[in-house]
C-alpha positions as CSV (number, residue, x, y, z in Angstrom):
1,X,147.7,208.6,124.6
2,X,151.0,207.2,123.8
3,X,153.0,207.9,120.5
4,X,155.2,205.6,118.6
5,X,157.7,207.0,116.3
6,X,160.0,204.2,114.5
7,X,162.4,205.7,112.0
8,X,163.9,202.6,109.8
9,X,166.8,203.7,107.8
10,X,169.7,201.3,106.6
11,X,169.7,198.8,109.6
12,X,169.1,200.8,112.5
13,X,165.5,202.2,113.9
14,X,164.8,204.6,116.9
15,X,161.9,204.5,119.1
16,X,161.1,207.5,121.0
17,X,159.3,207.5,124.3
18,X,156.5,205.2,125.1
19,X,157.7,202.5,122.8
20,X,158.9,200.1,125.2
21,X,155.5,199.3,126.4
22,X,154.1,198.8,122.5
23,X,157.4,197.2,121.9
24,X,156.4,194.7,125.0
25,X,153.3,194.1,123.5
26,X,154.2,193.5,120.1
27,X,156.9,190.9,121.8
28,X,154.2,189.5,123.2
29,X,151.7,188.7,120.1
30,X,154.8,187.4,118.1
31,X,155.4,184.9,120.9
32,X,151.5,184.1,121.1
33,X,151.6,184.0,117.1
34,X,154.4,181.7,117.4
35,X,153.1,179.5,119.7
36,X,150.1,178.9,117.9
37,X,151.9,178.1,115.1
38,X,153.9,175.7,116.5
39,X,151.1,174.0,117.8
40,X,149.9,173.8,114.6
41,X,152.7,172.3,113.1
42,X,153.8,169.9,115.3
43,X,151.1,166.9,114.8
44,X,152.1,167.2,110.8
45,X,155.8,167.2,111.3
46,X,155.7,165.3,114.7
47,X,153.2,162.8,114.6
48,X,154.7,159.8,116.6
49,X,155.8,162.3,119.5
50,X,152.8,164.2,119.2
51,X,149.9,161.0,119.9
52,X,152.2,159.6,122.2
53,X,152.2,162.9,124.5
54,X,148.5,162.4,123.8
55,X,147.4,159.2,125.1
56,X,150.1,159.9,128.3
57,X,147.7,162.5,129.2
58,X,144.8,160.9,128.3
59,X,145.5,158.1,130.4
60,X,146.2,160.5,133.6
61,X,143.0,162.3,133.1
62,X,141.4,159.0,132.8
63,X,142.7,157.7,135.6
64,X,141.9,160.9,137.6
65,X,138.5,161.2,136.5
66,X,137.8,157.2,137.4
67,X,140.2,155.2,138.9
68,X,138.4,151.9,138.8
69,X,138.4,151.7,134.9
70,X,141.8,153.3,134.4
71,X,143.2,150.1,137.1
72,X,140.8,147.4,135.4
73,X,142.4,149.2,131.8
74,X,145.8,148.6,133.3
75,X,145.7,145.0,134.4
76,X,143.8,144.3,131.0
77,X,146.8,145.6,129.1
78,X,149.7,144.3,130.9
79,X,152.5,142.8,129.1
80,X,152.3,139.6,131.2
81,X,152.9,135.8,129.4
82,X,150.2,134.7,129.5
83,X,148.1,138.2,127.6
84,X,151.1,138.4,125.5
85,X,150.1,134.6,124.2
86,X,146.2,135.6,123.5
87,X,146.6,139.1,122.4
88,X,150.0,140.7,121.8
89,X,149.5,143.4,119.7
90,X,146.7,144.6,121.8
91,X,148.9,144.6,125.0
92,X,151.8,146.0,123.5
93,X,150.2,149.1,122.1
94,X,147.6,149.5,125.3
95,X,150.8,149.2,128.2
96,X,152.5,152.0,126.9
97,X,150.3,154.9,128.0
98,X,149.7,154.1,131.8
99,X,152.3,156.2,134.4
100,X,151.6,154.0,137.5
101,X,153.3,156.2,140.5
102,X,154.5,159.6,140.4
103,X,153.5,162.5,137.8
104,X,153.2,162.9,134.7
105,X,154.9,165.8,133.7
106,X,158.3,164.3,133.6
107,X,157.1,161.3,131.2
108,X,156.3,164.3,129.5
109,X,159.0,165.6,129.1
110,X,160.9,162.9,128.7
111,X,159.0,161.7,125.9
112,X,159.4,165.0,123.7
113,X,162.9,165.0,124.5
114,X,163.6,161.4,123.0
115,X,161.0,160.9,120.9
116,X,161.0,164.1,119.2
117,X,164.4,164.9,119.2
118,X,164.8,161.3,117.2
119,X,161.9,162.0,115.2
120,X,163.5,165.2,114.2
121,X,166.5,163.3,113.3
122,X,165.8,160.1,111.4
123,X,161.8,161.1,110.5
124,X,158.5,160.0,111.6
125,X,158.4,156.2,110.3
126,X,161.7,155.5,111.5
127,X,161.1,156.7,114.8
128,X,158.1,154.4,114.8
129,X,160.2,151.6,114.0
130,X,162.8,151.5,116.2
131,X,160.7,152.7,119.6
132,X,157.8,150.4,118.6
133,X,160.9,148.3,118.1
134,X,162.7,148.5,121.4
135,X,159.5,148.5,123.6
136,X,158.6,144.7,122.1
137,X,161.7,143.4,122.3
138,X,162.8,144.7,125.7
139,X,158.9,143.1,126.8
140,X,159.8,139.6,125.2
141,X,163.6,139.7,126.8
142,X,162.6,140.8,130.3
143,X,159.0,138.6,130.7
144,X,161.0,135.7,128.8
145,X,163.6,136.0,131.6
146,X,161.0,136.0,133.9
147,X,159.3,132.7,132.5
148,X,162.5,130.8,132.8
149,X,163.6,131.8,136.8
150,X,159.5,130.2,137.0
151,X,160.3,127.3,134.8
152,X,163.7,126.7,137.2
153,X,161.8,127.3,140.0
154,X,163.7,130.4,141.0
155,X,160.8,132.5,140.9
156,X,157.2,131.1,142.3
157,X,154.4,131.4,139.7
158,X,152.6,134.4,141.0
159,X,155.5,136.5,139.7
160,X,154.0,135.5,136.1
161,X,150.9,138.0,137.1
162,X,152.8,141.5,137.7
163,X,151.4,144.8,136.4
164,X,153.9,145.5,133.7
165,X,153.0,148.8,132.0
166,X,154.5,152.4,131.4
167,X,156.0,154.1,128.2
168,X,159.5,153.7,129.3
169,X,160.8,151.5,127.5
170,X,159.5,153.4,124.5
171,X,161.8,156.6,125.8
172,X,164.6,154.7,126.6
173,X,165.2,153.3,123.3
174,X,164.3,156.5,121.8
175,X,166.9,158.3,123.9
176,X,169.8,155.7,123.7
177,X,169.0,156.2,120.0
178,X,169.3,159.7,120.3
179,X,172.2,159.7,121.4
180,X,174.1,156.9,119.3
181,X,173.0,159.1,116.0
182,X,174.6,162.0,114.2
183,X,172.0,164.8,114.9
184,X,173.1,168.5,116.5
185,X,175.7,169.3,118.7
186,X,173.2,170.6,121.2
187,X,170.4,167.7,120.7
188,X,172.9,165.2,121.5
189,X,174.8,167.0,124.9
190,X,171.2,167.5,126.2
191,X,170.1,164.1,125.2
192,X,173.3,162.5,126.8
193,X,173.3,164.5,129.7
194,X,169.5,163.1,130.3
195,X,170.3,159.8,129.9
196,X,173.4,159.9,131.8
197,X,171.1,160.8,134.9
198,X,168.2,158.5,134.3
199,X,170.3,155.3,133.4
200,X,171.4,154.3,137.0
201,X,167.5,154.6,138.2
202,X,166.5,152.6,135.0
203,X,169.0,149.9,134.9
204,X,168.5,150.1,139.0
205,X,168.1,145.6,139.6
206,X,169.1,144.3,137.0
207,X,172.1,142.5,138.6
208,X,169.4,140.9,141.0
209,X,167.0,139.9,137.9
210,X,164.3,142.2,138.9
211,X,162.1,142.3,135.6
212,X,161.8,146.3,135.2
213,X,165.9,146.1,135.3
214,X,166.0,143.5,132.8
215,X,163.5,145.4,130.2
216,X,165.2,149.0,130.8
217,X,168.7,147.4,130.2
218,X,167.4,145.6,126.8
219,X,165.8,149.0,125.8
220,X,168.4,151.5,125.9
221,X,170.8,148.7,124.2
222,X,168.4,148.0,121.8
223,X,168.3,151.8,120.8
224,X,171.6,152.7,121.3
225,X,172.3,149.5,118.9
226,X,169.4,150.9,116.4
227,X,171.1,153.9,116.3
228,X,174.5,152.1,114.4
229,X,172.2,150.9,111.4
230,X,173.7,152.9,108.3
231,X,170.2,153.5,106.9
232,X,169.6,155.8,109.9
233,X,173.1,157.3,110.4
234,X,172.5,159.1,106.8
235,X,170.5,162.6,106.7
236,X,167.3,163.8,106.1
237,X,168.2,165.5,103.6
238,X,169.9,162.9,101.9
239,X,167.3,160.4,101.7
240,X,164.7,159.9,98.8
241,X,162.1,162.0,100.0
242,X,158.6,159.7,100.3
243,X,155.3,161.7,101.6
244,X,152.5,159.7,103.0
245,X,150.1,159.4,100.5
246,X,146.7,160.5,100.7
247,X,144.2,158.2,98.9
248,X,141.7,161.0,97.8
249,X,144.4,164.1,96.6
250,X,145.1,163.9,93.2
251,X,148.9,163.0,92.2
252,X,148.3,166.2,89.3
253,X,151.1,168.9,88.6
254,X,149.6,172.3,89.7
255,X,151.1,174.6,87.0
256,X,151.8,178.1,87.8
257,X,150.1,180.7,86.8
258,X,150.1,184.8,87.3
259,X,146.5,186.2,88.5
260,X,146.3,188.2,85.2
261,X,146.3,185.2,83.1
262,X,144.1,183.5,85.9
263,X,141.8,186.0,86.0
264,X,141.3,185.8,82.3
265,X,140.4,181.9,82.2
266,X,136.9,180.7,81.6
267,X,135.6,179.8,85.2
268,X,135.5,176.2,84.7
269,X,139.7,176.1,83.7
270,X,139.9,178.3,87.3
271,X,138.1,175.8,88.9
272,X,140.2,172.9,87.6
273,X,143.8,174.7,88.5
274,X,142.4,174.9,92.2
275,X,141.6,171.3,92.1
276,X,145.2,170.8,90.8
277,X,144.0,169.6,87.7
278,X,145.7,171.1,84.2
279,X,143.4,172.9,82.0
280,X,142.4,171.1,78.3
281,X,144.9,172.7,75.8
282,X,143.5,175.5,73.9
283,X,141.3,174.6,70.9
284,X,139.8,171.5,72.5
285,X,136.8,170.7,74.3
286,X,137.0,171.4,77.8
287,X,135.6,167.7,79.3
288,X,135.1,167.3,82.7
289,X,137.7,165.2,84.5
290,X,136.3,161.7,85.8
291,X,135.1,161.8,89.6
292,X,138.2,160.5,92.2
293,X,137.6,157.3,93.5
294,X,137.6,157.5,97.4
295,X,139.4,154.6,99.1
296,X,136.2,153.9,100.9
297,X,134.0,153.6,97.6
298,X,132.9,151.1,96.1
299,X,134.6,150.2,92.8
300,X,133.1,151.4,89.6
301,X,130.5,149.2,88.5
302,X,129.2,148.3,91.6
303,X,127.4,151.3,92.2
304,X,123.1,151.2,91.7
């Protein structure tokens, strides 16, 4: 049996022997604790980072598990001309997940380092703006290229029907943003060291017109221009602060307070300061509050 003895007197402890091992395992349930937590957290504070990390590894198990449909799901979502005519929305958004050769893991990675670190920077809905952003308008540059070498005759027509997917233009304007904005020291040395070594294989062709060239070129130019606009250069901090609003919470002021004087409320006035709902001022009647409307309700008067 092993005994622990911590004395804590001002700023200073001593464990006797036997503690490194509890201390090791104590290390080790805050790191687990952590962890957790951070899982937690992360889809709240990073959602833009967090689905896209998502449907990457979706889209690898999918394509593990059957190939067929993941290849059909591929061609059916390629930013080609002619989809982008019929339906671009639906092109736009599917392309982004599919990783055609190589692994996974460094699209990973890659993605929470631009994506997240921006989203940490400039917040959630700008981050969707300016990568949603960049990966349309580096596809419309690099396949409108493309259409006029056809058109010229430079190109023959088959070159219209290329498979044209992959989330890197979506990384690349993240990243160049990244790096064009005022964010931490260490953020942006890491974040310009990455792109340092990945912009000579991304921008590899485009001197020779080859379309992924093109479209890498346009995005990290379109980011790295995205990250100039004032509205982003400002912090967090010193922007109105706007929360996505959630149709069925109430907007009420939840007043504070103590558990003695809670404890001492009638049940129904406890019940109402856990919905977040003031109680009726003393010396009135207590009426119920009207029921919250749902935004998937039927409006009042429409009900049988």
């Amino acid at each position: 049996m092993t005994v622990t003895v911590i004395l804590v007197g001002r700023g200073c402890s001593v464990m006797l022997s036997g503690g490194r091992r509890d201390a090791q395992h104590l290390k080790a349930a805050s790191l687990r604790s952590s962890a957790t937590s951070w899982l937690h957290a992360a889809p709240r504070h990073f959602p833009v980072t967090t689905v896209l990390l998502a449907v990457l590894l979706a889209a690898r198990v999918l394509r593990g598990v059957d190939p067929d449909r993941a290849t059909r799901w591929q061609w059916a979502t390629s930013t080609t001309l002619h989809q982008m005519l019929h339906h671009p929305l639906g092109v736009l958004v599917g392309s982004i997940p599919w990783v055609t050769d190589g692994p996974v893991a460094p699209w990973l990675a890659f993605a929470a380092l631009a994506v997240g670190g921006l989203e940490a920077t400039v917040g959630s809905v700008a981050t969707l703006a300016v990568v949603f952003g960049g990966h349309t308008a580096a596809t419309l540059i690099s396949e409108g290229i493309l259409g006029l070498r056809v058109v010229t005759g430079d190109l023959p027509s088959s070159e219209l029907h290329v498979l044209d997917v992959g989330p890197s233009y979506v990384a690349g304007a993240a990243l160049a943003a990244l790096v064009a904005l005022p964010t931490s020291h260490r953020l942006r040395t890491v974040a310009a060291v990455t792109l340092v070594v990945v912009a000579p294989a991304m921008m590899y062709g485009v001197t020779d017109g080859d379309l992924d060239g093109i479209g890498h070129t346009a995005a990290l130019a379109l980011g790295a221009l995205a990250g100039t606009i004032p509205a982003l250069r400002r912090p967090v901090s010193a922007r109105p602060a706007r929360a996505f609003a959630v149709p069925w919470r109430a907007s009420w002021p939840r007043p504070a307070y103590s558990p003695t004087e809670r404890a001492a409320m009638p049940a129904r006035w406890a019940m109402r300061i856990r919905r977040g709902i003031p109680p009726a001022p003393a010396g009135t009647a207590d009426v119920p509050a009207r029921p919250r409307q749902a935004w998937w309700s039927l409006p009042r008067g429409l009900h049988h």
